[in-house]
C-alpha positions in Angstrom: 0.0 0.0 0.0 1.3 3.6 -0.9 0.3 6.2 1.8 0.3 9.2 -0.8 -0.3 11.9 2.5 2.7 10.5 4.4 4.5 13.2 6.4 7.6 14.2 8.7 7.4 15.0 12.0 10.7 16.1 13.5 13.5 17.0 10.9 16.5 16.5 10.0 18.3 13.0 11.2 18.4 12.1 14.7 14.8 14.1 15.7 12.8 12.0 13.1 14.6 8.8 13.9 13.2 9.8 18.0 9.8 10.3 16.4 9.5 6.8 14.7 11.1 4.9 17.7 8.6 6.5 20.3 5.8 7.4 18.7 6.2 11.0 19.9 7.0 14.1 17.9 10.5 15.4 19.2 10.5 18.7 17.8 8.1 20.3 20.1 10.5 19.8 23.1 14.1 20.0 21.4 16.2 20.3 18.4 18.6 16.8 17.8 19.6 15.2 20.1 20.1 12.0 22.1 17.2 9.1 23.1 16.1 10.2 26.5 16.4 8.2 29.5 12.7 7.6 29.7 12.0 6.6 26.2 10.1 3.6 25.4 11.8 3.1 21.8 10.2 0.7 20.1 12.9 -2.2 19.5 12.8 -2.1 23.8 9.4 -2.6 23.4 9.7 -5.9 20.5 12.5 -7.3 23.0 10.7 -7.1 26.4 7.3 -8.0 25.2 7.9 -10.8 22.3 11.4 -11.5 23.2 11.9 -10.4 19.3 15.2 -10.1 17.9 15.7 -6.7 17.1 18.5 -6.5 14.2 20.0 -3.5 12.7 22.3 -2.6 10.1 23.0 1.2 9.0 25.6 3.4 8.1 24.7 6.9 9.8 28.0 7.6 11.9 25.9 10.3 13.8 24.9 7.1 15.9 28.3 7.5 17.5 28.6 10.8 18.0 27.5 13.6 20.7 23.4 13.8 19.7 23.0 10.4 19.0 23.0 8.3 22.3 21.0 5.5 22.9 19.5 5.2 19.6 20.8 1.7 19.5 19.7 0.9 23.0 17.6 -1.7 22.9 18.6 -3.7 19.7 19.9 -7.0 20.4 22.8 -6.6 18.0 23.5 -3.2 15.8 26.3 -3.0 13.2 27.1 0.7 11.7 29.3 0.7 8.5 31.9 3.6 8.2 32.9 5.7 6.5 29.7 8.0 5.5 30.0 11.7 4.6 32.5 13.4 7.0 32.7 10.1 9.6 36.1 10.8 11.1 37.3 7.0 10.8 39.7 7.3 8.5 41.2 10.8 9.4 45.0 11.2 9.2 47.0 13.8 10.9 48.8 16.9 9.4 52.3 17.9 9.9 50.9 20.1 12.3 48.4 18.4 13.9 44.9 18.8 12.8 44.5 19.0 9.2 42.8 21.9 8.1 39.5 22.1 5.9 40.8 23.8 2.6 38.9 22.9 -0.7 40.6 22.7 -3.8 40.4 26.3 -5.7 36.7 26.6 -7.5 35.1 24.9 -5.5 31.3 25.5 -4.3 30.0 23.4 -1.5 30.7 21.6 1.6 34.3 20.1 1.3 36.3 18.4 4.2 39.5 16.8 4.6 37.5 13.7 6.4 34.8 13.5 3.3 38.2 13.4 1.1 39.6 11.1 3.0 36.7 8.4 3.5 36.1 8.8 -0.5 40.0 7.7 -1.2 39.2 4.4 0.2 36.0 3.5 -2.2 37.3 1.5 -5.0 34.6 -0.8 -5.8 30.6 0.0 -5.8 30.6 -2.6 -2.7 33.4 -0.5 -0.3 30.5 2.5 -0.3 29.1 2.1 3.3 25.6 2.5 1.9 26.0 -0.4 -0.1 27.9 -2.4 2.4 24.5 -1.9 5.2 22.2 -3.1 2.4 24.5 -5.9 1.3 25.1 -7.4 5.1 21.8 -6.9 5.5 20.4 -9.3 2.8 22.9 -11.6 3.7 21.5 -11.7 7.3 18.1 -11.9 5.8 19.1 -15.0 4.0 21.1 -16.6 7.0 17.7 -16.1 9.0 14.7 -16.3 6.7 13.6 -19.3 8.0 13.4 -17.9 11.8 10.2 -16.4 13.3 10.1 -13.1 15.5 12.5 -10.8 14.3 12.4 -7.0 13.5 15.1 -6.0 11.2 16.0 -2.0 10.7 17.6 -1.3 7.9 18.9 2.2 7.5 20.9 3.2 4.0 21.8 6.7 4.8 21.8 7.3 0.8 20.8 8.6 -1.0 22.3 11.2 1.2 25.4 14.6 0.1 27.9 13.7 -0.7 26.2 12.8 -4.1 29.2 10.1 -4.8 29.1 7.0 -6.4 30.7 4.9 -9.4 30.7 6.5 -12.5 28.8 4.1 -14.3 25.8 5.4 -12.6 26.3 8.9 -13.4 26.7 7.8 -16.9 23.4 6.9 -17.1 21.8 10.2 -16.6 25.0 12.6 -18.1 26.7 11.8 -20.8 29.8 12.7 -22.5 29.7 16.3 -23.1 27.0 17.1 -21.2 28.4 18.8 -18.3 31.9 20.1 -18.6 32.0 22.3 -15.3 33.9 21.3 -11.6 32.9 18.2 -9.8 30.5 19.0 -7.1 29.2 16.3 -4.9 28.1 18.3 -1.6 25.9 21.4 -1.6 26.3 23.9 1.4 23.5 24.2 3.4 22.6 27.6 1.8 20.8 29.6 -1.0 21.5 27.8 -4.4 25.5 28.9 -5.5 25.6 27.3 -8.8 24.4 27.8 -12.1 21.8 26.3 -14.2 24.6 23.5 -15.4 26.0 23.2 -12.2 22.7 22.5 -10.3 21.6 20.1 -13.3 24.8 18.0 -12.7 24.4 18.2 -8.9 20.5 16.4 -9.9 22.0 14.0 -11.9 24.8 12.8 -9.1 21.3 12.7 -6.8 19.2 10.2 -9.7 22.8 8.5 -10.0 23.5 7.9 -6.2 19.8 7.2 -5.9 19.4 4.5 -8.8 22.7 2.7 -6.8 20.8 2.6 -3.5 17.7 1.7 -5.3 19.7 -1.9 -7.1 21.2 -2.8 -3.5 17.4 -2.3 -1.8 16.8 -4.9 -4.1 19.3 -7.4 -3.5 17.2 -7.3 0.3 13.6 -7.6 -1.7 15.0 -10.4 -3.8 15.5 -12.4 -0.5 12.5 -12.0 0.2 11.1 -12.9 -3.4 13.4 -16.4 -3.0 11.9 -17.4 0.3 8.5 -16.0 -0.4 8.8 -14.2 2.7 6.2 -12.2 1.5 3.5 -14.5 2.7 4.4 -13.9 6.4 6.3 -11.0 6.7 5.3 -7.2 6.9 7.3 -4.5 4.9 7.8 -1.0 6.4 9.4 1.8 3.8 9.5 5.0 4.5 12.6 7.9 5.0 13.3 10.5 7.6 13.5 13.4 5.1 13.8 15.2 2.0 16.3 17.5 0.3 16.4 20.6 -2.0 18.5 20.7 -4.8 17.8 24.3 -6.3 14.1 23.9 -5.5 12.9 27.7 -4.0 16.4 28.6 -4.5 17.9 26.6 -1.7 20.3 23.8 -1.5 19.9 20.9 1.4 17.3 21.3 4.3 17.0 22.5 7.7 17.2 26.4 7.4 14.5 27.2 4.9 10.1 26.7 5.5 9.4 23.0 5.7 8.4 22.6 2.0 6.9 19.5 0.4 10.3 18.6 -0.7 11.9 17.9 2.7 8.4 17.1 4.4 6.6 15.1 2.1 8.0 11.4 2.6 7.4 8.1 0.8 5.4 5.4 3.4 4.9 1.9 1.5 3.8 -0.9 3.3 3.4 -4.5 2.5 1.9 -7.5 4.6 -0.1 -10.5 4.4 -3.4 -10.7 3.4 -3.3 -6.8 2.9 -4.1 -6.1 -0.8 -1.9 -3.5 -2.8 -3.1 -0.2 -3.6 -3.1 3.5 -2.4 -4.0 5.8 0.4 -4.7 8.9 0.9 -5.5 9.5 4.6 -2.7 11.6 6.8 -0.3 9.7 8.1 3.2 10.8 10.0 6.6 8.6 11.1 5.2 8.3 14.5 2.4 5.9 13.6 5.2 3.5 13.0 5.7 2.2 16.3 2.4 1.5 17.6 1.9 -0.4 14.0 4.4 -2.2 14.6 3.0 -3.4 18.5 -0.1 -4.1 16.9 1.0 -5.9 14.6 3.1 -8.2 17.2 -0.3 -8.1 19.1 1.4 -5.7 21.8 -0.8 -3.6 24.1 -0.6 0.2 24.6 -1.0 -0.5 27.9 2.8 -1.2 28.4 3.8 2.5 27.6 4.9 4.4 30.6 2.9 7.6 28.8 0.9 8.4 26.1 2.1 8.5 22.2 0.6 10.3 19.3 1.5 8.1 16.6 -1.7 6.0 15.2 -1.9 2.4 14.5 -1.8 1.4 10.8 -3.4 -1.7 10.3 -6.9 0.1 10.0 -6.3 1.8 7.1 -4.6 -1.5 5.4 -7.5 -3.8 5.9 -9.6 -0.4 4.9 -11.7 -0.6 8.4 -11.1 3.3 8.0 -10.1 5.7 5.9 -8.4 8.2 8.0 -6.7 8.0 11.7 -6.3 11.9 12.0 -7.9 14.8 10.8 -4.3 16.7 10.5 -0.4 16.8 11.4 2.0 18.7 12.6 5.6 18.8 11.7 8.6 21.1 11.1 12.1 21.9 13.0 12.6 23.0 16.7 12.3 26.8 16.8 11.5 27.3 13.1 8.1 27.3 11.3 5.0 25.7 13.2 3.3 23.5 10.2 0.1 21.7 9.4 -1.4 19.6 6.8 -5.0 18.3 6.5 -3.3 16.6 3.2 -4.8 19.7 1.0 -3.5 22.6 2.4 -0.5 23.4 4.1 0.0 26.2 6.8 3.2 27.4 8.1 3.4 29.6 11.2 6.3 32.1 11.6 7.2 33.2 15.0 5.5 36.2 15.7 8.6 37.9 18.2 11.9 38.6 16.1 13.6 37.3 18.7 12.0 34.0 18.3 11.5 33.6 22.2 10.1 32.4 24.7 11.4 29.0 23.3 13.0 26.5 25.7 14.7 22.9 25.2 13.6 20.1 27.4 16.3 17.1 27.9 17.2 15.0 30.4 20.5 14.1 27.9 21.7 17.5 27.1 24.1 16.2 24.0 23.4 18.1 20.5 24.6 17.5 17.1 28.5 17.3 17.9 28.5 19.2 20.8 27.3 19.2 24.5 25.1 21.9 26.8 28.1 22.7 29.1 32.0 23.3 29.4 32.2 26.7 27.4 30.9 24.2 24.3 27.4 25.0 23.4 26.6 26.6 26.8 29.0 28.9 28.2 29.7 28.8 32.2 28.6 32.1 33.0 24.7 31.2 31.3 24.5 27.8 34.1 22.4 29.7 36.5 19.5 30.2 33.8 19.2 26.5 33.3 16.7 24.9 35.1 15.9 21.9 36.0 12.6 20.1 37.1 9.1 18.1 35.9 8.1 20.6 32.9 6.9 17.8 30.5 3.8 17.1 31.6 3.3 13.5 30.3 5.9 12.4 32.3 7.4 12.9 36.0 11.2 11.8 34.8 12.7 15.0 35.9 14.3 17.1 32.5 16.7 20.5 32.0 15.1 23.6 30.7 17.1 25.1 28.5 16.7 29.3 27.4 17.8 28.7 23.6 19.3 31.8 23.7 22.0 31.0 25.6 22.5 27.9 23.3 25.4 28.1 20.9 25.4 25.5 18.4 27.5 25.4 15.8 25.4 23.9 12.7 23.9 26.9 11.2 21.6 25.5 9.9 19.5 24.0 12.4 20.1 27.8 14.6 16.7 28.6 16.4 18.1 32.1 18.3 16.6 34.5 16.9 14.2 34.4 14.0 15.5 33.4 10.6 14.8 35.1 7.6 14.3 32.1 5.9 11.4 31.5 8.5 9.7 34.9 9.0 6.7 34.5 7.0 3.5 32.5 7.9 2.9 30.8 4.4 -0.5 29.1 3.5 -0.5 27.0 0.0 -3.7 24.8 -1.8 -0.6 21.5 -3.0 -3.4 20.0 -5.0 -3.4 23.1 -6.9 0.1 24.3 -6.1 2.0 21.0 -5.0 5.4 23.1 -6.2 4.4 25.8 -3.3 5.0 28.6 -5.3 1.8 30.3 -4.7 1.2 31.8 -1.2 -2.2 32.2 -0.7 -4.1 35.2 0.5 -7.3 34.2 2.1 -8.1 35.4 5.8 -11.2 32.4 6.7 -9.3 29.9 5.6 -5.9 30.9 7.3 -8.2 31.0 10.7 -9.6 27.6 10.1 -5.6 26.4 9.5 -5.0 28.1 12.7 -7.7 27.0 15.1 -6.9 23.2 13.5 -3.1 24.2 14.1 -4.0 25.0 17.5 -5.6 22.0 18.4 -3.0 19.5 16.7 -0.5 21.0 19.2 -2.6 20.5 22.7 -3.1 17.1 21.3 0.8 17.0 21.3 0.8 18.7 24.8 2.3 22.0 23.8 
């Protein structure tokens, strides 16, 4: 079944990777960031419950780093392949000391000496890391098709910048002549910096990378095909985000309004006795865990609060046709958004100053960096963190951080202060205008987005 309204929650990474293990949407209590110490994540759930093997193979190296602890907790075994985008694994030392980031002359992009170094050592298509998760994990599928109670998590992190991969697959969407320009794989998070040409061949190293990741998905469907797993098994596809490549005049994601092109996410589903076809009702990443405990057979009534996500398996044996009436979604301290699935409604932050906003954690880790030590809290700003039972669905005492004594250094994910990429409240029709290029300008209807807005988010306990 293809879920045609299927939508983020929390972007980028690690936040939507929190939403679909807990069922809870983590952007409306902090940016990235770690599992929290009183998560339920759902391969926890699988293990204590079932006694399910909980498998999984990915290649996202931000599992090993500061903002991305105990997002493996819980599995009974977890492999990680190196070696993606800027992983340090491979770094080497310059004469003196740390090498420095210095891109060759011309070029436009993201360029580090760790990204250099990990692509020296791909010399075949099967030394990408991407291709190495997908490849172990059909060879585990085959090793194991024949046991029962499993729940394997397969995460590719292509096709993901850097847009790198074998020739051979580039040749299939630009040939000889086409392009005769630099050789850009990474886009900076930023307004678009390259030319018509440029920005075509940065495309076509996308449809190349993804047409690689798409033939080594199928090596694991294939197992399935040759055991005919399909008749006992249930299929969960689905992504944490989207990208822009020129689209609205940006590059990447995280800085601009959460468009359809980051927001908008592929959900297919197979399982047995469920009959192909499509649907059209709302759906978010956080209905994937209690799916999945239905599924098993699991009761809600082991969580330790309540989740937002919505069982599934209605709408596949079309009992219903719709398990909400809208979503939320968007990044911490940016753009409040809603969909109904027709219209989408983004709310700017009505202070320039984008406060009062706060960060809730018990695990106060962040994208490479921690909330303390002169790192992304200086000393003197300790004395304005707080800490105490602010959630109110749980009584697991949390930090409360001001976010503008927060100083993180991804700029692109920055919440102090009100971007100007996110200082308009935009309201589009996407069956009309699915490109959302066409604000529209209607006063009733923007106070019916608002008042459904409005009660997304107490549903969510804002």
């Amino acid at each position: 079944v293809v879920f045609d309204s299927h939508w983020c929650g929390s972007a980028p990474c690690m936040p939507a990777r929190r939403d679909i293990m807990t069922g809870r949407l983590n952007f409306m209590e902090k940016p990235w960031g770690a599992m929290e110490p009183f998560d339920q994540s759902l391969q926890s759930i699988l293990s204590q419950e079932k006694k399910t093997h909980t498998q999984m193979f990915a290649d996202h190296a931000h599992y090993l780093i500061s903002g991305g602890e105990n997002y493996v907790k819980g599995f009974t075994a977890w492999e990680v392949n190196r070696g993606q985008e800027c992983d340090p694994v491979w770094t080497r030392p310059g004469r003196d000391g740390i090498r420095p980031d210095i891109p060759p002359e011309g070029y436009k992009g993201t360029w580090t000496e760790a990204e250099h170094e990990n692509r020296s050592h791909f010399h075949t298509e099967y030394d990408y890391p991407s291709v190495k998760t997908m490849w172990h994990a059909a060879e585990w599928l085959e090793k194991n098709h024949d046991a029962d109670n499993y729940f394997l998590w397969v995460e590719a992190f292509d096709p993901h910048e850097p847009y790198d991969c074998p020739k051979y697959y580039l040749d299939l969407y630009e040939k000889e002549g086409d392009y005769d320009g630099p050789d850009f794989t990474h886009p900076s998070y930023a307004p678009n910096e390259f030319n018509a040409a440029e920005t075509n061949h940065l495309r076509n190293r996308c449809k190349a990378l993804m047409t690689m990741t798409d033939r080594h998905l199928g090596e694991i469907l294939d197992v399935m095909d040759r055991y005919h797993m399909w008749d006992d098994t249930m299929l969960i596809f689905t992504t944490d985000h989207g990208y822009h490549l020129g689209e609205h005049g940006y590059m990447a994601k995280n800085y601009m309004a959460p468009y359809n092109e980051v927001f908008h996410i592929p959900l297919l589903i197979a399982a047995p006795g469920v009959r192909p076809g499509r649907c059209e009702a709302v759906t978010q990443n956080i209905d994937v865990l209690p799916t999945v405990m239905e599924r098993y057979g699991i009761s809600q009534d082991v969580l330790q609060y309540p989740i937002h996500g919505k069982s599934l398996i209605p709408l596949l044996r079309r009992e219903t046709d719709r398990v909400r009436d809208g979503a939320i979604f968007g990044y911490f301290g940016k753009q409040m958004a809603w969909t109904d699935g027709r219209y989408t409604y983004f709310r700017a932050a009505k202070e320039e100053t984008n406060q009062p906003l706060y960060i809730y954690t018990a695990m106060p880790t962040v994208l490479r960096q921690v909330y303390g030590g002169n790192d992304a809290v200086n000393t003197e700003d300790y004395k304005r963190i707080e800490m105490g039972r602010f959630l109110p669905w749980t009584d697991y005492p949390v930090y409360r951080f001001p976010a503008d004594i927060i100083h993180w250094g991804n700029d692109s994910q920055q919440f102090v202060g009100r971007s100007p990429y996110n200082e308009d409240t935009l309201l589009f029709d996407i069956e009309e205008d699915y490109e959302q290029e066409k604000p529209l300008q209607d006063k009733e209807l923007e106070e019916h987005c608002l008042e459904q807005m409005k009660r997304c988010m107490k549903l969510h306990d804002a």
